[in-house]
C-alpha positions as CSV (number, residue, x, y, z in Angstrom):
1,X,-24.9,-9.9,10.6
2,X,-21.4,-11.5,11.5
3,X,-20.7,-9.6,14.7
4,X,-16.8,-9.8,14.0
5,X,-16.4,-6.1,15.7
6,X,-17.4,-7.2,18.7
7,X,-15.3,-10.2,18.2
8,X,-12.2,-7.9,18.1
9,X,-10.0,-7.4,19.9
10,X,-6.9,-4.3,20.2
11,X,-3.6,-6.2,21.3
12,X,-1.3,-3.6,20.1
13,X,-0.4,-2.9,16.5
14,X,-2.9,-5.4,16.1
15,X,-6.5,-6.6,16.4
16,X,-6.8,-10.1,17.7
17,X,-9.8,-11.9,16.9
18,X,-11.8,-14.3,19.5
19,X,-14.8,-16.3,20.0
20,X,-14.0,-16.0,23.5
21,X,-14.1,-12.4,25.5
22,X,-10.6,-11.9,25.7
23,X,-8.3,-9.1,28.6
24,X,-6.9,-7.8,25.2
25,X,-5.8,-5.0,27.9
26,X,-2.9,-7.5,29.5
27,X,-1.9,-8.7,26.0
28,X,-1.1,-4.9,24.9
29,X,0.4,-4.6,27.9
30,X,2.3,-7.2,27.1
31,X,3.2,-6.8,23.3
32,X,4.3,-3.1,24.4
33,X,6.5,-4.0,27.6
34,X,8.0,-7.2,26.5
35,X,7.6,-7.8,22.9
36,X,8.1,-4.4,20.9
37,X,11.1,-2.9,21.3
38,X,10.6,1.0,20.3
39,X,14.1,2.2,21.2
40,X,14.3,2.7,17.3
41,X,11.9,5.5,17.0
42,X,14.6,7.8,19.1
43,X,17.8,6.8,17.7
44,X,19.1,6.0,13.9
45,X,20.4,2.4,14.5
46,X,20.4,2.5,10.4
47,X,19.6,4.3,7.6
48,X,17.5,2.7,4.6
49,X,15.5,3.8,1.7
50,X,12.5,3.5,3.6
51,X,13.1,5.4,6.5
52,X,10.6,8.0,5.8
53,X,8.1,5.9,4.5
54,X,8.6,4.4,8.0
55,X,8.3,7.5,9.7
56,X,5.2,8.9,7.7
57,X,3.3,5.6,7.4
58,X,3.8,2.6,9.2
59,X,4.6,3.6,12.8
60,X,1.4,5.3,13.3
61,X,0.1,1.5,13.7
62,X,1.0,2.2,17.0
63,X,-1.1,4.7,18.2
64,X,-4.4,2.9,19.0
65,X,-2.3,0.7,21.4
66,X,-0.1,3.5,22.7
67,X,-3.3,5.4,23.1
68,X,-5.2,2.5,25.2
69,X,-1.9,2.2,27.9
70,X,-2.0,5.3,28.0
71,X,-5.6,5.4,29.6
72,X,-5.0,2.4,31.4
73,X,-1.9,4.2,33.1
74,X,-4.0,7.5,33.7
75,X,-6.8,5.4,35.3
76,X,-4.2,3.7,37.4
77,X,-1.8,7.0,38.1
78,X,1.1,5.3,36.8
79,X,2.7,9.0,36.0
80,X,6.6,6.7,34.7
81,X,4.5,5.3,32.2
82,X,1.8,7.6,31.3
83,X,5.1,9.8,30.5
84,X,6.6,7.1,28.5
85,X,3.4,6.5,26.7
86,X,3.3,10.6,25.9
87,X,7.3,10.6,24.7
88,X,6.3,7.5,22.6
89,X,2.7,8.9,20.6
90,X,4.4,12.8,20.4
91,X,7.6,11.3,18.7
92,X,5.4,8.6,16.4
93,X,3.6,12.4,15.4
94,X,6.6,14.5,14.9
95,X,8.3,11.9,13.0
96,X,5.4,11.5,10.8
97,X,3.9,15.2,9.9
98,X,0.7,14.6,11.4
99,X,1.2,15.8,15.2
């Protein structure tokens, strides 16, 4: 057997792969504080022809990640963050027809 799931690693949207036991926890942290900018899921900067299939489809990517900060800032009683995390995965659902 290959072992590549335990090789893998969440950083986000994204699953990192490594050899090496990674704190994939401070790169999602990371990717989601510094890197990602969401401010598009609550405003209509622009409208394209694949908007919906946006909406319905690809944002859910970020879920998993959303979903792990989320625990991280429950464990930690970050309550800002834990809300921003909640604003974040209820729009994502709302948006796509799946809450």
């Amino acid at each position: 057997e290959l072992q590549i799931k335990e090789k893998m690693y969440l950083t986000g949207v994204s699953f990192t792969y490594s050899d090496e036991v990674i704190d994939n926890l401070i790169l999602t942290k990371h990717n989601f504080e510094e890197v990602l900018y969401l401010d598009y899921l609550f405003s209509d900067f622009q409208n394209h022809p694949q908007s919906d299939m946006v909406k319905k489809t690809l944002n859910i990517s970020y879920i998993p990640g959303l979903m792990k900060l989320k625990k991280h800032y429950t464990a930690t009683n970050n309550q800002k963050m834990m809300k921003k995390c909640d604003a974040l995965i209820t729009k994502i659902l709302d948006d796509s027809g799946r809450k």
